[in-house]
C-alpha positions as CSV (number, residue, x, y, z in Angstrom):
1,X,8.7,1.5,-23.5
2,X,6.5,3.9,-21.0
3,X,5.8,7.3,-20.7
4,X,6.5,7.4,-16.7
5,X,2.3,9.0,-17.4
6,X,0.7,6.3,-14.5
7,X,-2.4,4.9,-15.6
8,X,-4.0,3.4,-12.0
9,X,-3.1,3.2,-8.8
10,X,-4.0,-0.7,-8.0
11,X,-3.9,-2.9,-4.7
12,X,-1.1,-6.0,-4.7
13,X,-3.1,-9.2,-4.3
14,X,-0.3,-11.3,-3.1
15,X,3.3,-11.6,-2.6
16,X,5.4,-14.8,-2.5
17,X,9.3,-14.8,-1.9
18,X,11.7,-17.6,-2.5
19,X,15.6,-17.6,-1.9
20,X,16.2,-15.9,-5.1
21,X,12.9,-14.5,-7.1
22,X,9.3,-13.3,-6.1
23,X,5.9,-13.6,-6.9
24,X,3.7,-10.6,-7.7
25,X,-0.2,-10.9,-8.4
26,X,-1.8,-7.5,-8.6
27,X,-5.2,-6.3,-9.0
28,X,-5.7,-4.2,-12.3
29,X,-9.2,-3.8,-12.3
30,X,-10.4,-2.3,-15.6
31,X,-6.9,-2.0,-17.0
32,X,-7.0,-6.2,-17.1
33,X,-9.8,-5.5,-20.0
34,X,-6.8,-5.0,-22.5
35,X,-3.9,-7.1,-20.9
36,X,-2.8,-10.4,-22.4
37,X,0.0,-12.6,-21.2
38,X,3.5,-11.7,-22.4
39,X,2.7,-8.0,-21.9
40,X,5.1,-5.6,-20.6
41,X,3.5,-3.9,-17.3
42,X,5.9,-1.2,-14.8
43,X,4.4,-1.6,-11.5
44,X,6.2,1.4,-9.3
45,X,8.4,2.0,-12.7
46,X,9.4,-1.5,-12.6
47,X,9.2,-3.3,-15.9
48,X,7.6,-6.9,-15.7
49,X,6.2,-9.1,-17.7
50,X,2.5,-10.7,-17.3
51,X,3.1,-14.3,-16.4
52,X,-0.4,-15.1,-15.3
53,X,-4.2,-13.7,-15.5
54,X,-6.7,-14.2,-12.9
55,X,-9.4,-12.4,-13.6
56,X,-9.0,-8.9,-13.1
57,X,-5.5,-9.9,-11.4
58,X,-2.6,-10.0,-13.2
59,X,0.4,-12.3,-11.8
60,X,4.3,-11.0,-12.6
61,X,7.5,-13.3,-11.4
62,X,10.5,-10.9,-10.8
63,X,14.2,-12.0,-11.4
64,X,16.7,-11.7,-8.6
65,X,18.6,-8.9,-10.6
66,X,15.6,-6.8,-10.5
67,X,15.0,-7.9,-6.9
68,X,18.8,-6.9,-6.2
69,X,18.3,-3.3,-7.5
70,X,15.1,-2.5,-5.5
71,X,15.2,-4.8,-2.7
72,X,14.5,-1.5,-0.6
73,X,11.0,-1.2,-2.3
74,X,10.1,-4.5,-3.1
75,X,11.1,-5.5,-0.2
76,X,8.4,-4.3,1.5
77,X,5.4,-4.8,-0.8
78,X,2.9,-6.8,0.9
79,X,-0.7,-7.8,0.1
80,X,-2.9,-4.5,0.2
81,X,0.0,-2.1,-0.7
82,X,-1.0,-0.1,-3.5
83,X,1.7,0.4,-6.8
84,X,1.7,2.5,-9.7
85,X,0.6,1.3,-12.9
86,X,1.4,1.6,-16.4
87,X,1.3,-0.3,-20.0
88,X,3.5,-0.4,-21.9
89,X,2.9,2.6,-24.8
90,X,1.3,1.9,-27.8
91,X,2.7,2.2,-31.1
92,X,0.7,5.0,-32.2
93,X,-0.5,6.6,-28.6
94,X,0.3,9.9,-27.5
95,X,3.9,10.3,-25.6
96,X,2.9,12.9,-23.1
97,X,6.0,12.0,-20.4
98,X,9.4,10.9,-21.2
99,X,11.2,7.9,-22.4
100,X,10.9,5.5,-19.3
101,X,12.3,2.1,-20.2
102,X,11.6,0.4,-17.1
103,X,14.7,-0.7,-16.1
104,X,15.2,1.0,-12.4
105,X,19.0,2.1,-11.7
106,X,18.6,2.3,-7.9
107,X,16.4,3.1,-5.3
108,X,16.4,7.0,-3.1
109,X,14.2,8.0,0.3
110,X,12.2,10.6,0.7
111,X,14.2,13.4,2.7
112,X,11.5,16.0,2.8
113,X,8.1,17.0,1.9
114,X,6.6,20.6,1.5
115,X,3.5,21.4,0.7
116,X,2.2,24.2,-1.0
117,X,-1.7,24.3,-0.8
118,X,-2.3,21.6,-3.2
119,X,0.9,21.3,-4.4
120,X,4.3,20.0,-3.0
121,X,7.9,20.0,-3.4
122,X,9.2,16.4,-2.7
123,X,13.5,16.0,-1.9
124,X,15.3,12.9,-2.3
125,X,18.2,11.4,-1.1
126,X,20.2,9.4,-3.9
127,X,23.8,7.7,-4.0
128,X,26.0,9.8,-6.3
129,X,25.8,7.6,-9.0
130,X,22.3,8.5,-9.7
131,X,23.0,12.1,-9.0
132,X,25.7,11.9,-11.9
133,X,22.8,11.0,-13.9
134,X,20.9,13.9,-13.1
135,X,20.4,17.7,-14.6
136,X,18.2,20.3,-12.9
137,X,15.4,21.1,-15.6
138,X,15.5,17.4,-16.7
139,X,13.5,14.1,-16.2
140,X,13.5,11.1,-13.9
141,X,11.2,8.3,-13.6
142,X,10.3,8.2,-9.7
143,X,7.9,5.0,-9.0
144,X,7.5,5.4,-12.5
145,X,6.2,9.1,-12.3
146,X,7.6,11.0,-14.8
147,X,8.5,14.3,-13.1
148,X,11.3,17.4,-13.9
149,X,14.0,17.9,-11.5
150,X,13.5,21.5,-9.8
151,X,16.7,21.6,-7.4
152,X,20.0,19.5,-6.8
153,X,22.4,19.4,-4.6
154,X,25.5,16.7,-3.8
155,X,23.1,14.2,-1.7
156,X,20.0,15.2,-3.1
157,X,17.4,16.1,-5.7
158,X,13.7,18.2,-5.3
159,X,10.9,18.1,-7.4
160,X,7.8,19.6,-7.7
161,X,4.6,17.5,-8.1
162,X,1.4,18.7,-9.2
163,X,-2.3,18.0,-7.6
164,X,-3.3,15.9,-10.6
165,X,0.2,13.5,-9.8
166,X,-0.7,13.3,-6.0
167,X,-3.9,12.2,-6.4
168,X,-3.0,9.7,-9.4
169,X,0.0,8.3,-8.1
170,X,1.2,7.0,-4.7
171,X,3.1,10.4,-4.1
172,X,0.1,11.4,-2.9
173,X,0.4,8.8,0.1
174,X,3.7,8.4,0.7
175,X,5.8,9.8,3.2
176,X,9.4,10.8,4.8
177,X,11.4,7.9,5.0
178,X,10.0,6.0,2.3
179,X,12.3,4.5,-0.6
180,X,11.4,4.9,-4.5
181,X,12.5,3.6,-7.3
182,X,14.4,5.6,-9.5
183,X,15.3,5.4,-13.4
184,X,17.1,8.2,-14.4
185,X,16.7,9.9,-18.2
186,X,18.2,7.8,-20.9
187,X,19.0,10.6,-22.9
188,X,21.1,12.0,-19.9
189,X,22.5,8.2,-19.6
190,X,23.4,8.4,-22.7
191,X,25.6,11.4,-23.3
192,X,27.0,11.0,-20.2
193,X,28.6,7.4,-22.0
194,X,30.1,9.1,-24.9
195,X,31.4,11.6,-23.1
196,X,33.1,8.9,-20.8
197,X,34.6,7.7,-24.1
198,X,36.0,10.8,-25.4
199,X,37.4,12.6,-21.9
200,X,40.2,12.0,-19.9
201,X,39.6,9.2,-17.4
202,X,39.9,10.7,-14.3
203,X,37.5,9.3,-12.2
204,X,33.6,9.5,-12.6
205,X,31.9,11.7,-14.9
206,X,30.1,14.7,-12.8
207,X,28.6,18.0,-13.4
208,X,31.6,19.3,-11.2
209,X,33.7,17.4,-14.1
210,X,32.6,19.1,-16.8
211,X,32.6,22.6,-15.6
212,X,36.4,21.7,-14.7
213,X,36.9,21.1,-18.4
214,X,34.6,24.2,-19.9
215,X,32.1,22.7,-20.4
């Protein structure tokens, strides 16, 4: 379990792609102090496992179903490309973000970026089957940011990132065009199952839904 609160921005060592899985050695630096093997690591939000040590690098091997939801951003990582980084939670440490599992549901693009003096108000462009998982005022784990959704629309969703985020997380570097990883709230996931269980079946669950049924 994370907190979606990124720890380091670190560089990718290497990369190495076969037919069906990849290869990921990253440089931690002085986050490597307090990694073994077996731990759970999200690199850009992505939950993977520590396979390797070498030195102050740790090495990940990623599954082809993780591959075949973010194939948009791993895709193009490359050695020298820098990732968000973040442990997994301790049992007793603070939970200052929200419950990020690791487990990316898809990928979006940057649509738009506004600044704001330090500030900056970054839209999205996401299939409607992450947008169904979506509520203005709530979270979602972006790269593995945790960050509250400001504005929504039927192709989109805005958020509002702070100077402390842009210059801890690759937000700060990243640009129109660019895809992201997205995990959307569990909690949100959640009701939205239920809900699916107990309401009439006709076709997908959506905020439009719900307001058609009083809610």
């Amino acid at each position: 379990m994370f907190t979606g609160i990124i720890e380091s921005i670190c560089k990718v060592k290497s990369v190495r792609r076969d037919s069906n899985s990849m290869r990921i050695t990253v440089e931690l630096g002085s986050l490597a102090e307090e990694v073994k093997i077996s731990d759970s690591i999200a690199i850009n939000g992505i939950c993977l496992t520590v396979s390797e040590l070498d030195g102050l690098a740790a090495v990940f091997d990623v599954s082809s179903e993780t591959i075949s939801r973010t194939k948009s951003t791993l895709g193009v990582l490359k050695a020298s490309s820098h990732v968000n980084v973040e442990r997994a939670i301790e049992g007793m440490g603070r939970f200052g973000g929200h419950f990020v599992t690791g487990h990316v549901d898809g990928t979006a693009i940057i649509k738009s970026i506004e600044r704001h003096g330090d500030f900056a108000s970054i839209k999205f462009a996401a299939e409607g089957e992450l947008l169904d998982a979506m509520v203005i005022k709530g979270s979602v784990a972006v790269d593995g940011i945790s960050l509250t959704i400001s504005e929504m629309d039927k192709e989109s969703f805005s958020v509002a990132v702070i100077p402390e985020t842009l210059k801890r997380t690759t937000l700060g570097e990243a640009g129109i065009g660019a895809f992201v990883n997205i995990e959307t709230d569990l909690i949100v996931k959640t009701i939205n199952k239920q809900l699916e269980k107990v309401l009439p079946r006709r076709g997908r669950l959506s905020v439009e839904k719900l307001k058609e049924l009083g809610f």
